[in-house]
C-alpha positions, -999 to 999 in steps of 0.1 A, spaced: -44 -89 291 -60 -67 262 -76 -35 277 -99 -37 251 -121 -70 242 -154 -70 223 -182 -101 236 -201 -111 207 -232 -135 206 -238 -151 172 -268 -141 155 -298 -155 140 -296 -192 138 -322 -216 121 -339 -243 146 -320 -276 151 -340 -305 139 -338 -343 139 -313 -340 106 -293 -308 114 -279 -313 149 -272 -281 172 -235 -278 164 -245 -279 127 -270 -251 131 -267 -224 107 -272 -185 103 -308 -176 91 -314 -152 65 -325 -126 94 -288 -136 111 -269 -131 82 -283 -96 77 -276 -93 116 -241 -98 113 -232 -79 82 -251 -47 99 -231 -53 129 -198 -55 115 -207 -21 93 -216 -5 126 -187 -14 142 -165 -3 120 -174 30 131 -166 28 165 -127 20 167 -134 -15 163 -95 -30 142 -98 -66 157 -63 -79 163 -70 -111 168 -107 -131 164 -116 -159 186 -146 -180 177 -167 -211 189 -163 -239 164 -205 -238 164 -212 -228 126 -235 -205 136 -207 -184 155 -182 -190 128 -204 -175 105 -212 -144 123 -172 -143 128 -170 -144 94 -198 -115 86 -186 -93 110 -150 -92 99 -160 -84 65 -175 -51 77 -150 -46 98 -125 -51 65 -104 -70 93 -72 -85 80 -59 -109 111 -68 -146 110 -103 -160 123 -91 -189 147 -116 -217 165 -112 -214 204 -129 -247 217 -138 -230 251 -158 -206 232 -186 -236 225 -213 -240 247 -216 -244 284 -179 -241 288 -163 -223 319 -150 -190 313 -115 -198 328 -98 -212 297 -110 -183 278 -96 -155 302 -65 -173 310 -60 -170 275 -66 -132 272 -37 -130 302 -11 -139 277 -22 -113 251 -3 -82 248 -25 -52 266 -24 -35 230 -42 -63 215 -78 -58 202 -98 -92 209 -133 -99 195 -148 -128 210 -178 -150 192 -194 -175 212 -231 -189 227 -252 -181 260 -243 -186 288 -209 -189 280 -198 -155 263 -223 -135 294 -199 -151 317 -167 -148 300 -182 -111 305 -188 -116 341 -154 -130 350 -137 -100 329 -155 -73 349 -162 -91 380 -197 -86 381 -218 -119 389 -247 -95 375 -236 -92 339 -266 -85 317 -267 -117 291 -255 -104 253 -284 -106 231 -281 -124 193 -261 -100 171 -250 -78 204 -213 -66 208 -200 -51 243 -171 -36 249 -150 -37 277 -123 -12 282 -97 -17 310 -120 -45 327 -152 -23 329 -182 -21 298 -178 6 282 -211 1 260 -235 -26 243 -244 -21 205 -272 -41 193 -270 -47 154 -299 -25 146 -290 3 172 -278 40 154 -253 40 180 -237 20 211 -253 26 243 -230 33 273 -224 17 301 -241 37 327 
Protein backbone atom coordinates (compact mmCIF):
# COMPACT_ATOMS: atom_id res chain seq x y z
CA UNK A 1 0.00 0.00 0.00
CA UNK A 2 1.36 3.62 -0.92
CA UNK A 3 1.93 5.67 2.30
CA UNK A 4 1.16 8.46 0.40
CA UNK A 5 -2.21 8.90 -1.93
CA UNK A 6 -3.77 12.15 -3.01
CA UNK A 7 -8.09 12.13 -3.31
CA UNK A 8 -9.00 14.32 -5.99
CA UNK A 9 -12.63 15.50 -6.97
CA UNK A 10 -12.90 16.75 -10.53
CA UNK A 11 -13.69 20.22 -11.02
CA UNK A 12 -16.05 22.42 -12.56
CA UNK A 13 -18.28 20.61 -14.88
CA UNK A 14 -21.07 22.06 -17.23
CA UNK A 15 -24.82 20.88 -16.51
CA UNK A 16 -25.95 17.51 -18.19
CA UNK A 17 -28.76 18.19 -20.50
CA UNK A 18 -31.14 16.11 -22.74
CA UNK A 19 -28.14 15.91 -25.56
CA UNK A 20 -25.00 15.71 -23.37
CA UNK A 21 -25.56 12.87 -21.01
CA UNK A 22 -23.85 12.79 -17.41
CA UNK A 23 -20.87 10.63 -18.44
CA UNK A 24 -20.33 13.05 -21.39
CA UNK A 25 -20.26 16.03 -19.12
CA UNK A 26 -17.35 18.27 -19.60
CA UNK A 27 -15.06 20.75 -17.72
CA UNK A 28 -16.43 24.38 -17.60
CA UNK A 29 -14.27 27.21 -18.33
CA UNK A 30 -14.28 28.00 -14.35
CA UNK A 31 -13.14 23.93 -14.02
CA UNK A 32 -10.50 24.13 -16.34
CA UNK A 33 -8.97 27.16 -14.59
CA UNK A 34 -9.70 25.01 -11.42
CA UNK A 35 -7.54 22.33 -12.38
CA UNK A 36 -4.61 24.03 -13.98
CA UNK A 37 -4.37 26.24 -10.51
CA UNK A 38 -4.45 23.08 -8.63
CA UNK A 39 -1.95 21.20 -10.36
CA UNK A 40 0.49 24.50 -10.14
CA UNK A 41 -0.12 24.46 -6.46
CA UNK A 42 0.58 21.13 -6.00
CA UNK A 43 3.55 21.05 -7.53
CA UNK A 44 4.74 22.91 -4.64
CA UNK A 45 4.01 20.64 -2.08
CA UNK A 46 5.98 17.29 -2.91
CA UNK A 47 3.32 16.20 -5.06
CA UNK A 48 5.69 13.56 -8.20
CA UNK A 49 2.57 11.31 -8.98
CA UNK A 50 3.78 7.80 -9.62
CA UNK A 51 1.04 6.55 -10.89
CA UNK A 52 -2.64 8.45 -11.93
CA UNK A 53 -5.81 6.77 -11.55
CA UNK A 54 -8.89 8.33 -13.08
CA UNK A 55 -12.75 7.79 -13.52
CA UNK A 56 -13.52 7.25 -17.23
CA UNK A 57 -16.21 10.37 -16.54
CA UNK A 58 -14.73 13.13 -19.00
CA UNK A 59 -15.01 15.53 -16.57
CA UNK A 60 -12.44 13.57 -14.27
CA UNK A 61 -10.25 12.79 -17.12
CA UNK A 62 -9.92 16.21 -17.86
CA UNK A 63 -9.03 17.43 -14.49
CA UNK A 64 -6.49 14.32 -14.60
CA UNK A 65 -5.19 15.67 -17.43
CA UNK A 66 -4.87 19.52 -16.16
CA UNK A 67 -3.41 18.65 -13.12
CA UNK A 68 -0.62 16.57 -14.41
CA UNK A 69 0.36 19.28 -16.63
CA UNK A 70 1.16 21.47 -13.56
CA UNK A 71 2.42 18.88 -11.92
CA UNK A 72 4.94 18.29 -15.25
CA UNK A 73 4.13 14.54 -14.28
CA UNK A 74 5.67 12.06 -16.66
CA UNK A 75 3.85 8.48 -15.61
CA UNK A 76 0.86 7.31 -17.65
CA UNK A 77 -2.87 8.58 -16.94
CA UNK A 78 -4.75 5.21 -16.74
CA UNK A 79 -8.94 4.79 -16.56
CA UNK A 80 -9.86 2.89 -13.27
CA UNK A 81 -13.59 1.89 -13.84
CA UNK A 82 -14.23 1.79 -9.90
CA UNK A 83 -13.34 5.34 -9.88
CA UNK A 84 -16.92 6.20 -11.73
CA UNK A 85 -19.74 7.01 -9.76
CA UNK A 86 -21.50 5.29 -7.00
CA UNK A 87 -18.98 2.58 -6.94
CA UNK A 88 -17.77 0.90 -3.66
CA UNK A 89 -14.49 1.78 -2.50
CA UNK A 90 -13.23 -1.89 -2.19
CA UNK A 91 -11.98 -2.34 -5.73
CA UNK A 92 -10.20 0.76 -5.45
CA UNK A 93 -8.28 0.01 -2.14
CA UNK A 94 -7.65 -3.44 -2.89
CA UNK A 95 -5.90 -2.10 -5.64
CA UNK A 96 -3.72 0.35 -3.70
CA UNK A 97 -2.70 -3.01 -1.49
CA UNK A 98 -0.69 -4.21 -4.39
CA UNK A 99 1.24 -0.92 -4.93
CA UNK A 100 4.63 -0.66 -3.74
CA UNK A 101 4.55 1.57 -0.30
CA UNK A 102 6.96 4.05 -2.25
CA UNK A 103 4.41 4.69 -4.78
CA UNK A 104 2.88 8.15 -5.11
CA UNK A 105 -0.94 7.60 -6.14
CA UNK A 106 -3.29 10.49 -7.22
CA UNK A 107 -6.73 9.47 -7.48
CA UNK A 108 -9.51 11.44 -9.73
CA UNK A 109 -12.94 10.50 -9.25
CA UNK A 110 -16.83 11.80 -8.32
CA UNK A 111 -18.90 12.17 -4.93
CA UNK A 112 -19.53 9.99 -3.01
CA UNK A 113 -17.21 7.69 -4.34
CA UNK A 114 -13.68 9.42 -3.93
CA UNK A 115 -15.02 10.77 0.07
CA UNK A 116 -15.38 7.12 0.73
CA UNK A 117 -12.37 5.73 -0.95
CA UNK A 118 -11.11 8.42 1.79
CA UNK A 119 -13.14 6.90 4.47
CA UNK A 120 -12.10 3.32 3.93
CA UNK A 121 -8.30 4.52 3.73
CA UNK A 122 -8.37 6.25 7.10
CA UNK A 123 -11.14 4.48 8.68
CA UNK A 124 -13.07 7.22 9.52
CA UNK A 125 -16.97 6.82 8.65
CA UNK A 126 -16.84 10.73 9.21
CA UNK A 127 -14.61 11.72 6.33
CA UNK A 128 -15.37 15.30 5.32
CA UNK A 129 -16.71 15.01 1.44
CA UNK A 130 -13.76 16.54 -1.11
CA UNK A 131 -15.00 19.61 -2.64
CA UNK A 132 -14.71 20.23 -6.75
CA UNK A 133 -11.05 20.99 -7.52
CA UNK A 134 -9.95 19.69 -3.69
CA UNK A 135 -6.89 17.45 -3.24
CA UNK A 136 -6.27 15.57 0.33
CA UNK A 137 -3.48 13.93 1.28
CA UNK A 138 -3.15 11.01 3.14
CA UNK A 139 0.10 10.06 4.61
CA UNK A 140 0.55 6.54 6.25
CA UNK A 141 -3.46 6.11 6.43
CA UNK A 142 -4.14 9.49 8.25
CA UNK A 143 -4.95 13.22 6.26
CA UNK A 144 -2.34 15.00 6.43
CA UNK A 145 -4.10 18.23 4.75
CA UNK A 146 -6.87 19.47 2.19
CA UNK A 147 -5.83 22.04 -0.53
CA UNK A 148 -8.55 23.68 -2.20
CA UNK A 149 -7.52 25.11 -5.77
CA UNK A 150 -7.76 28.65 -4.78
CA UNK A 151 -6.17 28.15 -1.26
CA UNK A 152 -2.23 29.92 -0.77
CA UNK A 153 -1.49 26.88 1.03
CA UNK A 154 -2.85 23.27 2.21
CA UNK A 155 -4.63 23.34 5.37
CA UNK A 156 -3.67 20.58 7.90
CA UNK A 157 -5.33 18.02 9.24
CA UNK A 158 -6.00 19.12 12.68
Amino acid sequence: MPSDVFLIRHAAAVGATAELRDSHRHLSALGREQARALGDRLRWHDCEPTHIWTSPLVRAVQTAELVAIGLNATCLIETVHGLALDEPPTAIVAALKQLPEDALIMLFGHQPTISMIGGALTHDENFASIGNAEAVRIHGGRVRWRFAWDADAPTPNV
